[in-house]
N, C-alpha and C positions, 0 to 999 in steps of 0.2 A: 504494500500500500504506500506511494511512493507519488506525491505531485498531484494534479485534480483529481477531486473523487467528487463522481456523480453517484455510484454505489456502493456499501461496501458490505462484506464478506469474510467471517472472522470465526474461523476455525472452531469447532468447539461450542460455539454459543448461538442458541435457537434467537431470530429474529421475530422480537414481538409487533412491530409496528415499522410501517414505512411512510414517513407522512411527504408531503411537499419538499419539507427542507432536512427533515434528520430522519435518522435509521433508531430504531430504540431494540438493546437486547434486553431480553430476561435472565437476569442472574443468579435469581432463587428468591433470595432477602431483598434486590435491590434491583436497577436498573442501570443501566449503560444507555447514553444519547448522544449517539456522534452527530455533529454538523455537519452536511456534506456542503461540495460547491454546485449546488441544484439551484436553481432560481426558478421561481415561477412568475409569471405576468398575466392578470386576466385573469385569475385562476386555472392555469395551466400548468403544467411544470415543463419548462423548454429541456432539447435535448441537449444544449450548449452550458456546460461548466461554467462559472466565473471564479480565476484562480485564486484561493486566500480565502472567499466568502465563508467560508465552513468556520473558519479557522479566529476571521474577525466576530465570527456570531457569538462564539463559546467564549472565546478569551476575554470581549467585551462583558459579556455575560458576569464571569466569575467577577469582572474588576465590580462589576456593581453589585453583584450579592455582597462582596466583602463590604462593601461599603453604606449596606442598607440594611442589615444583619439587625442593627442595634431598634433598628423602626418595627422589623418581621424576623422571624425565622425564613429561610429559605430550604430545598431540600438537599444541598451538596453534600454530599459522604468524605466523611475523612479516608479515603480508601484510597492508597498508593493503585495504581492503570495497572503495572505490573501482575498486581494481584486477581486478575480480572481477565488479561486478554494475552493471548502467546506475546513472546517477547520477540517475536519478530514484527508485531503490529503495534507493539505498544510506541517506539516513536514517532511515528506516522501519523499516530491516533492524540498525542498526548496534547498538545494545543486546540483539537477540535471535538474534545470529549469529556461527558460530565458523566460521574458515579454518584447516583442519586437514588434518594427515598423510593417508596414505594406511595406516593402520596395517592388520594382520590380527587381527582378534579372536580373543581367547581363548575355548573355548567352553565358559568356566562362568563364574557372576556370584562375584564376590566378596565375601560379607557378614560382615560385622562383627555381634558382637552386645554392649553391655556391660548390659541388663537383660534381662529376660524377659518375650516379647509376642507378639504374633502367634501364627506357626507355631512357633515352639521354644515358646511357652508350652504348648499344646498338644501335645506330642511331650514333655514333662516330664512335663504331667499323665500319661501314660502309662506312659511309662520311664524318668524322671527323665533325660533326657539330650535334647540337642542335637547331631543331625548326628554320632550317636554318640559326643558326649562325655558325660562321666559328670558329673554334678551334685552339689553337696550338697543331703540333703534338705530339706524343709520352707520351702521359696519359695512364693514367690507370684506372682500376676500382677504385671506388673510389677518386679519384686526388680531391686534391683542386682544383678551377679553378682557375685562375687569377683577377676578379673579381668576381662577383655574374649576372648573366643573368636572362632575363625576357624572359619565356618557356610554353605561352600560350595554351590553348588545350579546346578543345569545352565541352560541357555536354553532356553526354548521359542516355538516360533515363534508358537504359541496358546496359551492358556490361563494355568495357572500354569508356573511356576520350581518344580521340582521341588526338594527338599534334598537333599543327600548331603553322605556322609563326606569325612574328608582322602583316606582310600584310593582313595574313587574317585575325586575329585578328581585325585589323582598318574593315576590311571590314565589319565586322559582326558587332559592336557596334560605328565606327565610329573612327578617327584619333585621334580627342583629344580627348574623353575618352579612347582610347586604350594608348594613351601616361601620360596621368594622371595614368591611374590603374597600367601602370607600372611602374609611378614613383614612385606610394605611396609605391607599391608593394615591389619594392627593398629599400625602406626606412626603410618600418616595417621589412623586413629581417636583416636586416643590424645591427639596432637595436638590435631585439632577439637573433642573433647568435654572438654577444659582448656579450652580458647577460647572455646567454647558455654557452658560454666557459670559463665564469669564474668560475661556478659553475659543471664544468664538463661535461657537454655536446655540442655535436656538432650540428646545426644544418644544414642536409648537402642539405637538401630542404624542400619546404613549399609549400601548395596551399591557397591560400585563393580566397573569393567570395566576389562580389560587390555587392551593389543597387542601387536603386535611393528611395531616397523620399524627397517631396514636394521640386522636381528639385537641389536636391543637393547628388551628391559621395557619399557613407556612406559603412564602413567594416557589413557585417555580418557573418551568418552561426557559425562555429567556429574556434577559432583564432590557430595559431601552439600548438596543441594536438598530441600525437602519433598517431593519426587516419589521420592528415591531415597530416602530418610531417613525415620526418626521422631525429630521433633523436639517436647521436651513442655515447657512451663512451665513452670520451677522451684521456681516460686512455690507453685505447686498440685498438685506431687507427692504420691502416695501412695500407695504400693504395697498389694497387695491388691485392686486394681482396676485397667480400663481408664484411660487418662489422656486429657485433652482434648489435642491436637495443633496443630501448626501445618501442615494439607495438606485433604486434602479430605476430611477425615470428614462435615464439614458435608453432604458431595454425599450419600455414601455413607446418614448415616442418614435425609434427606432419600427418597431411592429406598428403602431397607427400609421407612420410613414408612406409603411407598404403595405398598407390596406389591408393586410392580414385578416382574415376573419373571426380571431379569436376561438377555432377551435382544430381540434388535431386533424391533418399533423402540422408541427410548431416545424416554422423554417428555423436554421439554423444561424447564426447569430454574426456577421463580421468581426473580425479580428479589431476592429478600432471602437467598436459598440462595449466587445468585453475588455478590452481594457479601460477605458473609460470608465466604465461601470465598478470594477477592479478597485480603481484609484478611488474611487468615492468611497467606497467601505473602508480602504486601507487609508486615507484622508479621515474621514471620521473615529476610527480608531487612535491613531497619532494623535489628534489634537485631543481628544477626553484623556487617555492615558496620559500624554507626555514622553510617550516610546513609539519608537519603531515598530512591526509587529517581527517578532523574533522568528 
């Protein structure tokens, strides 16, 4: 296992799950969740690699569970890789892989919002509100919001993540854990997006996922990444428009481009599309950290 992995295949250990972007083994007590460099767009998953992506998702991932620990639990295992996987995969693996709980997932994402973009931007232009909250008027795309909002939204096994309100949020997991996951939720935002601005990034929204194990809250999946994130350049804010990012827009307007029709089979991607794309992960990385990615 050696350079892009779009797949992988690890001797020894039953593959529990293959989702869009990682591989999860079953370990007995725990779990294994490699990153690969899989990208999907559209909800697709292309057949083109992006080199490093696997590698910036996890590594980013752990810098913020360590640094959000003191807010959540998280489910990282102190468990040396060696212990886990042959030692011919384990340096291959060792940057793009977590050994983690056995948690039960909560079954709604948790999103943060502190500007307005995407789908709340959209659901404003309508009804000036977000996942039923009430907005002031006269924003923009993009806008800071006034505070930062809790913009709950169900999982879906295809397509999109649907929105919804707190209500139904409570409804679906219950009032206080829906009020906890939002608390912690805009804690850990709040947090990262002081951290991110100082460093030159903005962060103008976030999803993260919950668990439970042995009857206690705990963060998992992966932490604000450009997969789970929008992350924009400070430098070149300005609301009233889209903003350039650090994730894979580059894929994205590349395939609008070429009229693509959004479903298989996915063309394969130009050599100046993934690097481009490449450098955004590996750009967002560097500046939160303050390192290279090793």
């Amino acid at each position: 296992m050696a350079g892009e992995i779009l797949e992988t295949h690890i001797a020894g250990l039953r593959l529990a799950f293959r989702g869009k972007v990682r591989d999860v083994y079953d370990l007995g007590d725990a779990l294994l969740i490699v990153a690969t460099d899989r990208l999907s767009a559209f909800d697709v998953v292309l057949p083109t690699p992006i080199p490093e992506k696997g590698r910036v998702l996890s590594t980013l991932s752990r810098f913020w569970f360590e640094r959000t620990r003191h807010i959540v639990p998280n489910h990282l295992l102190d468990r040396p890789l060696e212990d886990v996987v042959p030692a011919a995969d384990a340096e291959a693996l060792r940057s793009r892989s977590q050994v983690v709980c056995k948690a039960k997932p909560l079954p709604i994402e948790a999103v943060v919002r502190g500007y307005l973009a995407g789908s709340g931007w959209k659901e404003y232009k309508k009804s000036q509100t977000v996942c039923g909250i009430k907005l002031p008027s006269g924003l923009q795309d993009s806008s800071e919001l006034p505070e930062p909002i809790f913009t709950p939204a169900t999982k879906a096994e295809t397509g999109h993540d649907e929105n919804i309100d707190f209500a139904t949020a409570s409804k679906i997991v219950g009032r206080e854990i829906a009020e906890r996951v939002r608390d912690i939720s805009i804690s850990i935002y709040s947090l990262a997006r002081e951290y991110a601005r100082k460093r030159g990034i903005i962060i103008a929204d976030t999803k993260f996922e919950f668990g439970t194990f042995d009857g206690k809250l705990i963060l998992i999946d992966e932490v604000l990444t450009p997969d789970s994130s929008r992350f924009w350049p400070a430098d070149q804010y300005a609301p009233g428009k889209g903003q350039p990012s650090f994730d894979k827009q580059f894929v994205r307007d590349y395939l609008e481009a070429i009229k693509w029709n959004k479903q298989p089979p996915v063309p394969s991607l130009p050599d100046e599309v993934i690097m481009k794309t490449r450098e955004k992960y590996v750009e967002a990385y560097r500046r939160l950290t303050g390192r290279d990615l090793a």
